[in-house]
N, C-alpha and C positions, 0 to 999 in steps of 0.2 A: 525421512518421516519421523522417525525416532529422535530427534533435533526439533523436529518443527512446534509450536504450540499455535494452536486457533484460535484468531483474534473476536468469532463468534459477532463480528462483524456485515453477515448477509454476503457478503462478498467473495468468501472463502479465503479470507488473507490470514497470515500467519505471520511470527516472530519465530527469529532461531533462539532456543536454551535448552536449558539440560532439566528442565519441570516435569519432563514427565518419567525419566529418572528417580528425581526427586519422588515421585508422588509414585510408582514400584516399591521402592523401600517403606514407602510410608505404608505400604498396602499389606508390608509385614506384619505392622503391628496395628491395623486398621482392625478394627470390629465388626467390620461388615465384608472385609475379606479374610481368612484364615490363610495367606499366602506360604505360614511355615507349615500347616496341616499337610497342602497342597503338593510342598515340595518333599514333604517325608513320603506321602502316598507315591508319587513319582519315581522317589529312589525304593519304593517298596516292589514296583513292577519292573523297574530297573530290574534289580538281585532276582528277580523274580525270572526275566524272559535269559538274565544271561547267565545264570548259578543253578538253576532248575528247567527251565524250557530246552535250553540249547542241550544243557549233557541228557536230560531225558530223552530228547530227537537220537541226538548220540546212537545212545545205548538200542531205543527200540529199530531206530533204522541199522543198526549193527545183528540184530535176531532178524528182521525178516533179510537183509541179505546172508545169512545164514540157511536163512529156508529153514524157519523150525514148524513146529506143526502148526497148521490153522495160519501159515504166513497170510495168505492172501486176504484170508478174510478179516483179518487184525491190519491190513493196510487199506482195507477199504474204507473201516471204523474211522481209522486216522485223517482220511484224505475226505470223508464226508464235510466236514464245516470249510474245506478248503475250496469243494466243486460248489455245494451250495452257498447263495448271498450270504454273509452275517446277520441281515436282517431276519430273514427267516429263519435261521438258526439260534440265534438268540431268541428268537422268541419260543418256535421249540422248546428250548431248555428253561425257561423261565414255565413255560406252562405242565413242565412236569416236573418241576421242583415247588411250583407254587400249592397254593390250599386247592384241593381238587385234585391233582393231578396224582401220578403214578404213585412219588416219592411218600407224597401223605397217606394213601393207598396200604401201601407197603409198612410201612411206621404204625399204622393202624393195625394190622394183621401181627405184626412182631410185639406189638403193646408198648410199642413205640413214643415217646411224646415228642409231634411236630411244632414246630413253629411258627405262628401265625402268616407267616413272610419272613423270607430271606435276601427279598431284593430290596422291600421298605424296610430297614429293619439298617438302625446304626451301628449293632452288636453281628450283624450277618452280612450287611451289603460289600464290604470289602474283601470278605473273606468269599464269597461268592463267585464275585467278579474273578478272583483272581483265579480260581478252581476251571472257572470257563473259561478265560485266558490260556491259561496251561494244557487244557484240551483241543482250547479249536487251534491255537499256535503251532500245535506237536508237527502238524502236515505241513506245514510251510517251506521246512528245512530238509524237506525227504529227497526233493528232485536233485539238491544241489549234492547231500552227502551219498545218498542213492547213487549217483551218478558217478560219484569221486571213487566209494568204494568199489563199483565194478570197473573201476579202470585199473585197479591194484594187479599186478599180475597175478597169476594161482600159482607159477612156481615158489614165489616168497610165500603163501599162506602154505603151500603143501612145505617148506619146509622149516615154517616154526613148526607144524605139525611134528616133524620127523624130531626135533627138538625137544619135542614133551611139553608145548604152551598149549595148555587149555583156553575155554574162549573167552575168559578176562585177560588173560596173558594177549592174548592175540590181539585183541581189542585196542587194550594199553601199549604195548610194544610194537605193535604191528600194524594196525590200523591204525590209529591216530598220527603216528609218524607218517606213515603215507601218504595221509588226506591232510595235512596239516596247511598246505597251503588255501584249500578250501577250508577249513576250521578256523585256520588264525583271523580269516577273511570276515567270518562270522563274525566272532569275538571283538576283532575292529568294529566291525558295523553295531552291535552291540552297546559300546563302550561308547560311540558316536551317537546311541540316543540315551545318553544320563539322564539330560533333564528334558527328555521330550517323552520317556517313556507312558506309555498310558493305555487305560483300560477302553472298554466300551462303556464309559458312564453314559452316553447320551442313547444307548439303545435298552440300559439296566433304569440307573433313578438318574438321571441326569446330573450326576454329581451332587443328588441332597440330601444322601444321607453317608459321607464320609468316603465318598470313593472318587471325589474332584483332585484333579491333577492339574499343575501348571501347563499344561497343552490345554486340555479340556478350558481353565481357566480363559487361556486364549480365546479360544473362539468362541464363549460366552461375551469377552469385552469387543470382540469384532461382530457379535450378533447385533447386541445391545442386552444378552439376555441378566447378564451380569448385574451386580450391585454399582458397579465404577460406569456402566452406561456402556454406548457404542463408542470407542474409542479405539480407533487405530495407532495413532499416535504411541499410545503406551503398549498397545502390542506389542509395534516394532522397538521399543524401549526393552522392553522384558526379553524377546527374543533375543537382541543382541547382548542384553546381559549376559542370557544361556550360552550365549554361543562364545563369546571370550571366553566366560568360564570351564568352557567346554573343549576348547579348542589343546589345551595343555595335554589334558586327561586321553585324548584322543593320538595325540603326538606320542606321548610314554605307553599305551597301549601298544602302538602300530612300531616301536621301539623292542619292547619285551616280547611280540611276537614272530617281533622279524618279518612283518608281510611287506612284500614288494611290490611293484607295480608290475612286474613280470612276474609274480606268483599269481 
């Protein structure tokens, strides 16, 4: 399909070239699409889920398998945006950060100054998103590292103890070497969404005010919501762009981490 152009014929007939190709790149510096905004927001959720999200999971699913105080109820925090839909969650969190709700509330009482909106808002929508990103994500990765660390035996943890490794020590030398096959696994899958990485624009501003990502892009041009119209065509164009470009960075990943298919 990504080959094919419509002759717009009534018929549904087509010619093979490479125009809609062509017309992807033109979309770079087209004025009616910002295509390099697009792909900096995307690598901006990138760094975001695999530099920040993942070692954050890390770190908090490494204290409550610790058992420190108030574990349970600090994993139920985490696991809430995972049991319930993201529609209802998002919207939650938009109605207590918006005008009205708790966050202006609070702001007000501190003699605080809110901001009109932080979802409409070009100077706040991104930095928004990415905040409830980092929140509702944290749960995703509990079941898998959860699970990895309690298979660690206790004779190796009771004897970095005996050792004198405190619980960063333990964490860094001793946990994560452990779990590493589920870790590097992450890190792979990670590294395999570069250019698909992406926020909830369509349940925040629908990508219009500075938080459109080339996925999100996507399936505006397969809605028709887009400026370039209903086009499949140059989807699959754009896709397979990603995905050569993709495929290298994914190879030298799955290289430097050593993940196998028996890991």
């Amino acid at each position: 399909m990504a080959f094919q152009i419509p002759l717009k014929d009534g018929l549904g007939s087509y010619r093979w070239g490479l125009d809609n190709f062509k017309n992807v790149f033109h979309q770079f510096v087209d004025t009616d699409e910002n295509l390099l905004g697009y792909l900096l927001n995307t690598c901006i959720f990138f760094v975001q889920d695999t530099f920040i999200s993942l070692p954050l999971s890390l770190v908090i699913c490494f204290f409550i398998y610790k058992k420190i105080a108030c574990y349970k109820v600090l994993r139920v925090i985490i696991y809430l945006p995972i049991i319930i839909t993201s529609t209802i969650v998002a919207t939650l969190f938009k109605g207590m950060i918006e005008a009205g709700g708790p966050l202006q509330m609070i702001c007000g009482k501190l003699g605080l100054t809110h901001p009109k909106t932080f979802v409409y808002s070009e100077e706040w929508a991104l930095k928004t998103v990415l905040f409830y990103v980092i929140y509702s994500g944290l749960g995703g990765r509990f079941v898998l590292l959860g699970g990895a660390m309690n298979s660690i035996d206790n004779s190796i943890i009771e004897a970095g103890k005996l050792d004198g490794a405190g619980p960063w020590r333990e964490l860094v030398s001793i946990i994560m070497p452990c779990i590493w096959p589920t870790l590097g696994t992450m890190v792979l899958l990670c590294s395999a969404g570069v250019f698909t990485a992406s926020g909830p624009s369509l349940l925040f501003d629908k990508g219009d005010y500075g938080t459109c990502t080339i996925s999100y892009w996507i399936y505006k041009i397969t809605t028709g919501d887009g400026a370039a119209g209903e086009n499949y065509e140059m989807a699959s164009a754009v896709g397979l762009i990603f995905t050569v470009l993709g495929l290298p960075i994914v190879f030298i990943v799955k290289k430097l981490t050593k993940v196998t298919e028996e890991a």
